[in-house]
C-alpha positions as CSV (number, residue, x, y, z in Angstrom):
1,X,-59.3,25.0,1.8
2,X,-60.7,25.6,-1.6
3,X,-60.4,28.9,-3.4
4,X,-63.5,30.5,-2.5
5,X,-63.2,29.8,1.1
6,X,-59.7,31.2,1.2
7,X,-60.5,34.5,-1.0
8,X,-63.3,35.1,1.5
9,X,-61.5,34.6,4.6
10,X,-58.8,36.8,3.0
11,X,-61.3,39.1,2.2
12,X,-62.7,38.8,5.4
13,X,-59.1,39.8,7.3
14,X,-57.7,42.2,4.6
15,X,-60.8,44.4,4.1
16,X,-60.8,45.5,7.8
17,X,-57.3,45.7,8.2
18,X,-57.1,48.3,5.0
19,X,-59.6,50.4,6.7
20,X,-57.9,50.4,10.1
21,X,-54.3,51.0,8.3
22,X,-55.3,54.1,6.3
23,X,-56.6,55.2,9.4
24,X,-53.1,55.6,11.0
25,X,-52.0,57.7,8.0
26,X,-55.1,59.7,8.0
27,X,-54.1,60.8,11.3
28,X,-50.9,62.6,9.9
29,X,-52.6,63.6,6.8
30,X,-55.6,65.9,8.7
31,X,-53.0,67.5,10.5
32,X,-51.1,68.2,7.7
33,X,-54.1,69.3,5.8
34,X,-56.3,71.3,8.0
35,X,-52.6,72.8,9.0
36,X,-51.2,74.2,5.6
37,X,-54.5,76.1,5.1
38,X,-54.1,77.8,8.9
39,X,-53.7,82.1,8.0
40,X,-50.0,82.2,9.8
41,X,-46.9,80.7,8.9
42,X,-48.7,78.1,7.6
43,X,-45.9,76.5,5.5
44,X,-43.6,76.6,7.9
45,X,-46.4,74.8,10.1
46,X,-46.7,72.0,7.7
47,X,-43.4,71.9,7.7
48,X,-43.5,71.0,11.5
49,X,-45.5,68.7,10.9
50,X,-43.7,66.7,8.8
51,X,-40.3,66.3,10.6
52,X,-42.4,65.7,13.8
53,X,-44.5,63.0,12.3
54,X,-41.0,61.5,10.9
55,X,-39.5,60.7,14.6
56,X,-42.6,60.0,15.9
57,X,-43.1,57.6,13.5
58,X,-39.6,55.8,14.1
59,X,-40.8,55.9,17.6
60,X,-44.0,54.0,17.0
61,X,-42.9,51.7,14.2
62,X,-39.8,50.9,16.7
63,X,-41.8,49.7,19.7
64,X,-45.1,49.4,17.9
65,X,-43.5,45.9,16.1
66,X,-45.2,44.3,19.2
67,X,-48.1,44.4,17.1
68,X,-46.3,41.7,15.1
69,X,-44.9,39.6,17.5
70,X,-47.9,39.2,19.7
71,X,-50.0,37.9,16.8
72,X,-47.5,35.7,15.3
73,X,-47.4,34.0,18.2
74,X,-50.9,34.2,19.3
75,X,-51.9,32.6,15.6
76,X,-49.6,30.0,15.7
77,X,-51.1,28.5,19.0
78,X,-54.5,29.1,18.0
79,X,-53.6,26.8,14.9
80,X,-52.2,24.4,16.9
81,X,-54.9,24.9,19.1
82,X,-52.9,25.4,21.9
83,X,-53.9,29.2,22.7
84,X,-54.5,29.0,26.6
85,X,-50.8,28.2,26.8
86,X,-50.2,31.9,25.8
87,X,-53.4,33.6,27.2
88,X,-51.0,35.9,30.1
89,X,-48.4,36.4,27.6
90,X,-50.1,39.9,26.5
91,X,-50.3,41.2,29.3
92,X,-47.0,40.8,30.3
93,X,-45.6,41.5,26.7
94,X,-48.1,45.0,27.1
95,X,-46.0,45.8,30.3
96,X,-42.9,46.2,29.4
97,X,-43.7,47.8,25.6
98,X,-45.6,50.6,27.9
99,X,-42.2,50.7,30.3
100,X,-39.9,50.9,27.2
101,X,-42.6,53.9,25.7
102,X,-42.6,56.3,29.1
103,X,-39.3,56.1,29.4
104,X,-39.0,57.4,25.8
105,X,-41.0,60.1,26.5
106,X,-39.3,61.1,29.3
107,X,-35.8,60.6,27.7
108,X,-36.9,62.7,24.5
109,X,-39.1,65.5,25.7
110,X,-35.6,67.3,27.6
111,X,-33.9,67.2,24.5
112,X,-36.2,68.0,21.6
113,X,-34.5,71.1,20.1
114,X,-31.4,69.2,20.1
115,X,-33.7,66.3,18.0
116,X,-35.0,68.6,15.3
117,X,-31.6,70.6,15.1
118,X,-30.7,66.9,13.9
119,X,-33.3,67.1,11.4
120,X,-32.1,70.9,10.2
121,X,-34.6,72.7,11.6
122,X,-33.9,76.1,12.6
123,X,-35.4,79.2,13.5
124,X,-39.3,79.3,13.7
125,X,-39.5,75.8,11.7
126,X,-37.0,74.7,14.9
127,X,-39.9,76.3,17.5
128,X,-43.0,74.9,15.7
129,X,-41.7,71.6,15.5
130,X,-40.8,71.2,19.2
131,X,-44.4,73.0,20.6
132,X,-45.8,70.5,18.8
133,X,-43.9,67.4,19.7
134,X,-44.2,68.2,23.3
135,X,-47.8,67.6,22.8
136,X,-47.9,64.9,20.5
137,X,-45.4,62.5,22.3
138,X,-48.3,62.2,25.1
139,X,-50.6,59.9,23.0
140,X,-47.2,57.5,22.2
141,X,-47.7,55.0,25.0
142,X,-51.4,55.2,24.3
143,X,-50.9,54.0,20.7
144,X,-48.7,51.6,21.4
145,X,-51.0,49.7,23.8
146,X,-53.7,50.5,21.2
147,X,-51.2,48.8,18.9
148,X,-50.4,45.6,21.0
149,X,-54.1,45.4,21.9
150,X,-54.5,45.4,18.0
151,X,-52.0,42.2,17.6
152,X,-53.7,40.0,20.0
153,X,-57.0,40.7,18.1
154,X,-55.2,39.9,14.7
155,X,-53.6,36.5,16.4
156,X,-57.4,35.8,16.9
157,X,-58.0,36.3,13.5
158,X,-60.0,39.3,14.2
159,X,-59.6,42.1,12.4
160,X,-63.2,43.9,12.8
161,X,-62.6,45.6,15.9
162,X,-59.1,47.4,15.0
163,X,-60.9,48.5,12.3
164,X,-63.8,50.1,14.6
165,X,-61.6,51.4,16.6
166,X,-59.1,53.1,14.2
167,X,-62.6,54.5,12.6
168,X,-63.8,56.0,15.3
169,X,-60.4,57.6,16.3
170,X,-60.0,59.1,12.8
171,X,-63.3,60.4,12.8
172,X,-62.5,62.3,16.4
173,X,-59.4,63.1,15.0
174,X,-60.6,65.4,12.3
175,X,-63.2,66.5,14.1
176,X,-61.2,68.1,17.0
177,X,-58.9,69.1,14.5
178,X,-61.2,71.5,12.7
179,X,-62.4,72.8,16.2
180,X,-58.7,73.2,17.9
181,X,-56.9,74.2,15.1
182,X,-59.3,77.2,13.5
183,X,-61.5,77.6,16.7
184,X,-64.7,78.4,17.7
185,X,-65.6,82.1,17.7
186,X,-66.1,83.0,21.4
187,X,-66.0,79.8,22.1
188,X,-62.6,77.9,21.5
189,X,-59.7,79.7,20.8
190,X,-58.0,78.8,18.0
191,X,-54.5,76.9,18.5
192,X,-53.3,75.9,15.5
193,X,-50.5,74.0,15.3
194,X,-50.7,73.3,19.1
195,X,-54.6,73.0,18.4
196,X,-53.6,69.9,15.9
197,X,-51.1,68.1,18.3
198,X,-53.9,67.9,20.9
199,X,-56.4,66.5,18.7
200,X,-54.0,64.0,17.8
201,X,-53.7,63.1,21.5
202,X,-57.6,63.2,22.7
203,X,-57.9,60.7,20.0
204,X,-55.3,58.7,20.7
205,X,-56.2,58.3,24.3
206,X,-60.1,57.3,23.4
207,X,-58.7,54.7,21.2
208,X,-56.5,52.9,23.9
209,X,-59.9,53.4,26.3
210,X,-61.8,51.5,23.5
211,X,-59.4,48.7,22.2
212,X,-59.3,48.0,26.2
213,X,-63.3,47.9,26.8
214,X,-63.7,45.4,23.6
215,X,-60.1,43.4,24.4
216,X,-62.1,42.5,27.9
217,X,-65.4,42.2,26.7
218,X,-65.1,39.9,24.0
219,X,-62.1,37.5,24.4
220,X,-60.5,35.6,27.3
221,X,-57.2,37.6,27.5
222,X,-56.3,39.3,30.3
223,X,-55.0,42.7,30.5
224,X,-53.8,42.1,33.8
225,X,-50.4,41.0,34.0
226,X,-50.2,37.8,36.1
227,X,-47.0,35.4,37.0
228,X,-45.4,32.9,36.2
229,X,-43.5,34.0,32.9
230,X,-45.0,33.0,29.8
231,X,-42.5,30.2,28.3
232,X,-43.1,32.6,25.2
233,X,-41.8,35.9,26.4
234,X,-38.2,35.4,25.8
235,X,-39.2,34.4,22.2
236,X,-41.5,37.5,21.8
237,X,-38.5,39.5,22.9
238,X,-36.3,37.9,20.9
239,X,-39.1,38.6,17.7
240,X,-38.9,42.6,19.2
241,X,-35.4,42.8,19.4
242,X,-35.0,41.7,15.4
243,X,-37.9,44.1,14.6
244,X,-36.5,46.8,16.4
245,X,-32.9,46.3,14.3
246,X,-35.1,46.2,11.5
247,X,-37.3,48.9,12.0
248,X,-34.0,51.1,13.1
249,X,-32.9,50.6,9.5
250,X,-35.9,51.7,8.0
251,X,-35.9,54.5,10.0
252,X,-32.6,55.4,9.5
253,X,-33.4,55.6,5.4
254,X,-36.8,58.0,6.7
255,X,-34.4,60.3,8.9
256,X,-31.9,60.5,5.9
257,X,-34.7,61.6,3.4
258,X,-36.5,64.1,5.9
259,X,-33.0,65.3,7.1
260,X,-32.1,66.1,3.2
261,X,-35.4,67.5,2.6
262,X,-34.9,69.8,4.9
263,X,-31.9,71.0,4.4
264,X,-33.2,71.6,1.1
265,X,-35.7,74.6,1.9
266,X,-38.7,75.3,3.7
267,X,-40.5,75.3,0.5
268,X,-38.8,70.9,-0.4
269,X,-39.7,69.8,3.3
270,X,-42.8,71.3,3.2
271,X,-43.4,69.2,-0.6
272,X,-41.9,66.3,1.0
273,X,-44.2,66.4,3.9
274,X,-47.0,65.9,1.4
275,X,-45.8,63.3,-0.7
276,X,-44.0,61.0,2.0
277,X,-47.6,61.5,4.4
278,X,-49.6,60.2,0.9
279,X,-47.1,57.2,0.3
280,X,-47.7,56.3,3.8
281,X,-51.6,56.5,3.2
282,X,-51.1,54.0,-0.3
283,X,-49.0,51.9,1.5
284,X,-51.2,51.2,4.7
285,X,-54.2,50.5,2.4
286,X,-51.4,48.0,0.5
287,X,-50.6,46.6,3.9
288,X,-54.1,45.3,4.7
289,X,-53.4,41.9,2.3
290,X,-50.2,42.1,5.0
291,X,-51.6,41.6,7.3
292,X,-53.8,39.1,6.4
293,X,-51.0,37.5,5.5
294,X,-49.5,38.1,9.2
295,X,-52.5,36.4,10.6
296,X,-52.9,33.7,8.2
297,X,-49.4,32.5,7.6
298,X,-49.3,32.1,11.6
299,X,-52.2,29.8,12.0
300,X,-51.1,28.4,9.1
301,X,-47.7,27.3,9.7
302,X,-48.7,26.5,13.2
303,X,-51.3,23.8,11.8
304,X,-48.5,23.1,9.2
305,X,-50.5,23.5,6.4
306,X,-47.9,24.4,4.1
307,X,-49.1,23.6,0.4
308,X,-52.2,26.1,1.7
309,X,-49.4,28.6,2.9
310,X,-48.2,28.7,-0.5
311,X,-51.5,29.1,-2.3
312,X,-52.1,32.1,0.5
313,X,-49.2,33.9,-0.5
314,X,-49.6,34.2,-4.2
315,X,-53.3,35.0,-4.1
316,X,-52.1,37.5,-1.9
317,X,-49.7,38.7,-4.2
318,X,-52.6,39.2,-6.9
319,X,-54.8,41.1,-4.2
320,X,-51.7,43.5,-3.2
321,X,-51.2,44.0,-6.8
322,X,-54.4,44.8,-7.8
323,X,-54.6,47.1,-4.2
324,X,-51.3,48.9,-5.1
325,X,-52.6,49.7,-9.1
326,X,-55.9,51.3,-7.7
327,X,-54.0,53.7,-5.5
328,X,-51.9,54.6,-8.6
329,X,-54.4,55.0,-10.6
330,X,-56.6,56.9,-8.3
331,X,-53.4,59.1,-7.4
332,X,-53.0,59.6,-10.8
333,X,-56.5,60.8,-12.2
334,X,-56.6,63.1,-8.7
335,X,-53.0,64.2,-9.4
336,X,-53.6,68.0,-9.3
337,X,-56.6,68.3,-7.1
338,X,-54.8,66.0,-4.3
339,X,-51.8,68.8,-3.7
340,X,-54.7,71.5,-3.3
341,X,-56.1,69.4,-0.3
342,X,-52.7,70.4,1.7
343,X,-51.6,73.8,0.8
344,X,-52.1,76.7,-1.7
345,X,-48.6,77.5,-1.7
346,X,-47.6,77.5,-5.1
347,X,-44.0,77.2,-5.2
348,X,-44.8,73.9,-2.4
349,X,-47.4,72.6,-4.8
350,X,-45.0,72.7,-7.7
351,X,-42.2,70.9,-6.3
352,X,-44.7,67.9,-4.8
353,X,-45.8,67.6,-8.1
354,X,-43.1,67.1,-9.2
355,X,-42.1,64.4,-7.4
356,X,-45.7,62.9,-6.8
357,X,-45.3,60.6,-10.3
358,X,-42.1,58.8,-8.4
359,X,-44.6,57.7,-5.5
360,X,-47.3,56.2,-8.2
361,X,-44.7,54.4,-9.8
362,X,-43.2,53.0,-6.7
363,X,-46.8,51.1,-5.5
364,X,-46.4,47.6,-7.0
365,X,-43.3,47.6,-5.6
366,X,-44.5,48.4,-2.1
367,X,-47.5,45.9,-2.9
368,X,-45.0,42.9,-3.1
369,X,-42.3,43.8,0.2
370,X,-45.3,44.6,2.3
371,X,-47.7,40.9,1.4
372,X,-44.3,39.2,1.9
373,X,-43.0,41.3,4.8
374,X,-46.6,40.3,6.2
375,X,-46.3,36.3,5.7
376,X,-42.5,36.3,7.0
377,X,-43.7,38.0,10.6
378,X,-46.7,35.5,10.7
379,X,-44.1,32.9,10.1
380,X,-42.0,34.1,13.1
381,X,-38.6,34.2,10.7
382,X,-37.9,38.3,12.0
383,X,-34.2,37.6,11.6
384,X,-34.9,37.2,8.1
385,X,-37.0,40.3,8.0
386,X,-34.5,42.3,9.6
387,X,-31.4,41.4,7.3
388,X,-33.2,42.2,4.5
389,X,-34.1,45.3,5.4
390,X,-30.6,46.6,6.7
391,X,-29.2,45.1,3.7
392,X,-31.4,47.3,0.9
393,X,-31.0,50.2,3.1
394,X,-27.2,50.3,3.9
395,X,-26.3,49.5,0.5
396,X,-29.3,50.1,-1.8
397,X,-31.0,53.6,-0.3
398,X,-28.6,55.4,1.9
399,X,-25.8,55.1,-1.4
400,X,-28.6,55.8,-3.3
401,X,-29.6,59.1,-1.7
402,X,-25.4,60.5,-1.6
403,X,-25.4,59.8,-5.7
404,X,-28.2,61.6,-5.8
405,X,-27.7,64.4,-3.7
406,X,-24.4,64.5,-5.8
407,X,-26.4,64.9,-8.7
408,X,-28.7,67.3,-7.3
409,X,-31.4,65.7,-7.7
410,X,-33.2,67.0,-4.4
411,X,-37.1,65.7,-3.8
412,X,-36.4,63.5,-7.4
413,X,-33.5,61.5,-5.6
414,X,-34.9,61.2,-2.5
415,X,-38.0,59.3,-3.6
416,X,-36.2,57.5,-6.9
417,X,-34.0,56.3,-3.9
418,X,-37.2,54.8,-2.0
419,X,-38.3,52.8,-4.8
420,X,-35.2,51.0,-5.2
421,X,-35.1,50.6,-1.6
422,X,-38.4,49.0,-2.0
423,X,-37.5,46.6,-4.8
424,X,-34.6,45.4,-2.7
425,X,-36.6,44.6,0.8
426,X,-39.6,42.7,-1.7
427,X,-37.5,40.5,-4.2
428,X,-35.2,38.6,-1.6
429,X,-37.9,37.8,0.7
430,X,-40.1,36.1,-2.6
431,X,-37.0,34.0,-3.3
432,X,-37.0,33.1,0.2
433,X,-40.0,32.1,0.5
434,X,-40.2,30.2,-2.8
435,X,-36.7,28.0,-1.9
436,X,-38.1,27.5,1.6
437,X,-41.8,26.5,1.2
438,X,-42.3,25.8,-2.5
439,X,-40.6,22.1,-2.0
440,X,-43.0,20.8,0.1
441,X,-45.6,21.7,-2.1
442,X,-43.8,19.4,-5.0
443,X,-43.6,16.1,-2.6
444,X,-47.3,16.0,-3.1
């Protein structure tokens, strides 16, 4: 594989997957958007919005690690060009993901005041912010199929149709949003926040219809779940349950930072809302050299190609880099014009601002964890993955956030705190990777 070939077939991967990550962000980010302008409580809306979008997103990131596992595995037989060995393992591994999310929604939806009580809401904050869960948790088993559906085209190396399908979702999105949310004059009555959470849903929903009318049309997976038990399923499972530690630990540093920002003011949550929904936005355009690393690595390792495994990840590296410095630089020649998309609040705008610098700063940082979080779930090695990440945030971010609440510090501690978390979940796995693989490279 010479250099051309493997920046195209990066390119190829990466470029896709960047356009179908931002669109998962983008989804949180109309809402927020089109809702902060809406003529009625609208910063206590926003607000809503962002605690909501906080346990929903531990939700999906939880479960929605399937996306992972599934194309780990499915790229490591295709390198070994072994795939029909796996071919009913989707299916089956789609099955119980979609088990595990309806009995989440069924669990949660009796106790969501209790939920964002947790997160210090109270009063009409408390009541937005369960209307509009109730609606929103009905697309979660839809994107989490959408998701697994996703890693089964990324095991195939296929990261076109995610992308067509997250665009056409997005697009949907914001256009229902607009319509539900402000209304149609004697047409549509406007719903607002409610109007938002629905959007969010019909969307959802078309995008699960889609992913399943291009999963049958144009591969040989079935959707269909079919006996006997894939001899890969208690390996998948095992690759969920480490990504679901994992994941729990991330989440538990996002709970901590929402819960604080709360508990802040109406006016800090609100800020926070803003700036954690555009971090989200860098880093999914970031993680699109990710997961070309996810997809790569697997084949790769599978057709143990190692010294080319190597070369992969620091190119990779370079592209994430280079990725991560246009969003900062972009964030930083839009810095005041950006807030304005969100809210006119000015007491909300001036505390995002404030904070907003922290984010730009933090992106080269997120560049590097997310190109090497990418290559170590290719690889299979979750175990790794999720000691890491308990590690940085048990004893780098969640001390990190007491000192600086100590200090007060507020929004500034709460996102100085994230960027040391991120330095921590990148730097080990490089050294990892370098003590593990770079050896091999050397015999040659």
């Amino acid at each position: 594989m010479n250099t051309s070939i493997a920046n195209k077939q990066i390119n190829t991967l990466a470029i896709p997957a960047i356009i179908a990550g931002i669109s998962e962000p983008i989804l949180s980010l109309t809402d927020a958007a089109i809702v902060g302008h809406i003529p009625n409580n609208a910063t206590e809306s926003l607000a809503a919005v962002g605690i909501v979008t906080s346990f929903l997103s531990m939700l999906i990131w939880v479960l929605g690690q399937s996306r992972s596992a599934i194309s780990s595995i499915i790229s490591q037989y295709l390198g070994a060009n072994k795939l029909d060995e796996v071919k009913n393992l989707p299916a089956q591994a789609i099955a119980i993901i979609l088990v595990l999310s309806l009995l989440i929604c069924f669990g949660t939806l009796p106790f969501s005041k209790s939920i964002f009580e947790f997160y210090n809401a109270t009063g009409t904050l408390l009541e937005y912010s369960v209307n509009y869960y109730e609606i929103r948790i009905i697309g979660f088993p839809f994107t989490l199929y959408t998701f697994a559906v996703f890693g089964v085209f990324r095991g195939l190396q296929n990261t076109y149709y995610p992308m067509i399908i997250a665009i056409i979702g997005t697009i949907v999105n914001i256009f229902l949003d607009v319509i539900l949310v402000y209304g149609i004059s004697d047409i549509i009555p406007s719903l607002q926040l409610e109007g938002a959470a629905l959007a969010s849903v019909i969307s959802q929903i078309l995008m699960a219809i889609i992913a399943t009318i291009l999963m049958l049309k144009n591969t040989s997976i079935p959707l269909q779940p079919t006996t006997p038990i894939n001899k890969e399923l208690s390996k998948f499972l095992f690759m969920i349950g480490n990504l679901i530690i994992r994941t729990i630990a991330l989440n538990l540093a996002l709970y901590f930072a929402t819960s604080f920002a709360t508990a802040y003011g109406t006016n800090d949550i609100a800020a926070y809302t803003i700036a954690i929904n555009l971090w989200f936005f860098a880093a999914f355009a970031v993680d699109g050299y990710a997961s070309a690393g996810n997809i790569l690595s697997g084949k790769l390792y599978g057709a143990q190609q190692i010294e080319t495994l190597v070369k992969l990840s620091q190119r990779l590296t370079k592209k994430a880099l280079i990725v991560g410095l246009i969003m900062a630089g972009i964030g930083a020649v839009f810095y005041t014009p950006i807030g304005t998309i969100f809210t006119s609040e000015t007491q909300v705008l001036s505390k995002f601002y404030d904070v907003f610098w922290i984010i730009l700063i933090m992106q080269p940082f997120c560049a590097l964890a997310f190109v090497f979080d990418g290559i170590f779930k290719g690889l299979g090695k979750m175990k790794v993955l999720r000691n890491v990440l308990v590690t940085a945030t048990v004893v780098i971010f969640i001390p990190g956030l007491l000192i600086s609440d100590y200090l007060n510090l507020k929004l500034h501690g709460i996102f100085i705190a994230f960027t040391l978390w991120m330095i921590a979940r990148g730097i080990p796995l490089v050294i990892k990777f370098r003590k593990q693989f770079l050896p091999h490279t050397q015999k040659h």
